[in-house]
N, C-alpha and C positions, 0 to 999 in steps of 0.2 A: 581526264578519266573520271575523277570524282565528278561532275559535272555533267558525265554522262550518265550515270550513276545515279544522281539525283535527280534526273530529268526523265530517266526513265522510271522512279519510284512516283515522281509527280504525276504521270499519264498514267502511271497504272493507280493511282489511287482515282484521279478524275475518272479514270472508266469504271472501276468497282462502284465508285461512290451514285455512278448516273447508272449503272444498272439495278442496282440498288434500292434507288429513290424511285424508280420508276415502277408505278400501278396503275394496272387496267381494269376497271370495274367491266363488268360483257352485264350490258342490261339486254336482256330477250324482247325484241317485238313484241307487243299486244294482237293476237292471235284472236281474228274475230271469231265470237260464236257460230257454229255450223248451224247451217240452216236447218237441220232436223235433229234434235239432241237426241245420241244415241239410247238405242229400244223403243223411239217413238215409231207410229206408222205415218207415214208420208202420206200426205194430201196433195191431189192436183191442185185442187184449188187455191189453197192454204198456202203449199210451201214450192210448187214449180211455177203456176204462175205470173205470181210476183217475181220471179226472175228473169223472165221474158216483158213483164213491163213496165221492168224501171226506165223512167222516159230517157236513160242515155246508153239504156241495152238494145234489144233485138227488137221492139217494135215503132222503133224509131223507123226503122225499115219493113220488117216484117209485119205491119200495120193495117188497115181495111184501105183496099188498094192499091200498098204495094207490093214488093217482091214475096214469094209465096217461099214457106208454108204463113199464113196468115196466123201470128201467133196474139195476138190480142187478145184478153181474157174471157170473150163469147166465143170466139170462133177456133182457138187453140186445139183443143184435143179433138174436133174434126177435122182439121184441117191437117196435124199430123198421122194420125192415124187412117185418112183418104191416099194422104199423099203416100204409104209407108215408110212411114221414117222411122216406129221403132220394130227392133226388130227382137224379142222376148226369147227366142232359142239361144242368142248370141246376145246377153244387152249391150255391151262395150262395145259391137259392134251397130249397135241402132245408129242412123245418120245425127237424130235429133241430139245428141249425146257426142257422138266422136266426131263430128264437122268443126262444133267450135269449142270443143273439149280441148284445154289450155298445154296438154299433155302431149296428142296426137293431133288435134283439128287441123284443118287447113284455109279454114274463116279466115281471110286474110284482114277481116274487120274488127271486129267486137267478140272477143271469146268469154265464154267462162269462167269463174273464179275455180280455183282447186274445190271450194265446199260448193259454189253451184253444180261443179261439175259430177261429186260425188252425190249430190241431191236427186239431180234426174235420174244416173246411169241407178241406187236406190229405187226410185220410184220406178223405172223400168224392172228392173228384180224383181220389185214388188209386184208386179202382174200389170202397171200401168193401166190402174184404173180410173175412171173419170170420179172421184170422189171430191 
């Protein structure tokens, strides 16, 4: 009986002792910069562009010659705007924006970052100007 006694004070000391001892430091991801720092005005040029031609995004495809809307940085904002893809009464609802928007899309390819994806459906708000 003493023996159980002591064997049960030992397990509970090993388990106080590892609860105990035990620490979890929670270090947070590095949280890339948004592509438009907030109160800035969004540029096509400048800030949607370059998202469509990082050579391992969308114009690897959507490129002079292939698959349409032809999003390369001369031929982009007529080629969505021919095509209608945004749509300024609804912007969340523009194709150029919720196709491969990471949230809703249905891109079964190459989507969106969460900040690309806020950058365009942005630049749509914004009147989607060719600036």
């Amino acid at each position: 009986m003493k023996t159980n006694y002591i064997l049960s004070y030992v397990v509970f000391a090993i388990v106080i002792s590892f609860f105990t001892a035990c620490e979890y430091e929670f270090v947070e991801p590095k949280k890339p910069a948004p592509i438009v720092p907030p109160g800035d005005t969004i540029s096509f040029s400048l800030n949607i562009v370059p998202i469509w031609s990082n050579s391992s995004k969308c114009t690897s495809c959507h490129g002079n010659g292939g698959t349409a809307p032809n999003l390369t940085a001369s031929a982009a904002y007529s080629s969505i705007t021919s095509m209608g893809l945004i749509d300024q009464a609804t912007p969340e609802n523009s194709l150029i924006y919720k196709y491969p928007s990471p949230a809703t899309g249905t891109h079964n390819w190459k989507k969106y970052t969460a900040d690309e994806a806020a950058a365009i459906l942005l630049w749509i708000e914004d009147g989607a100007k060719n600036n």
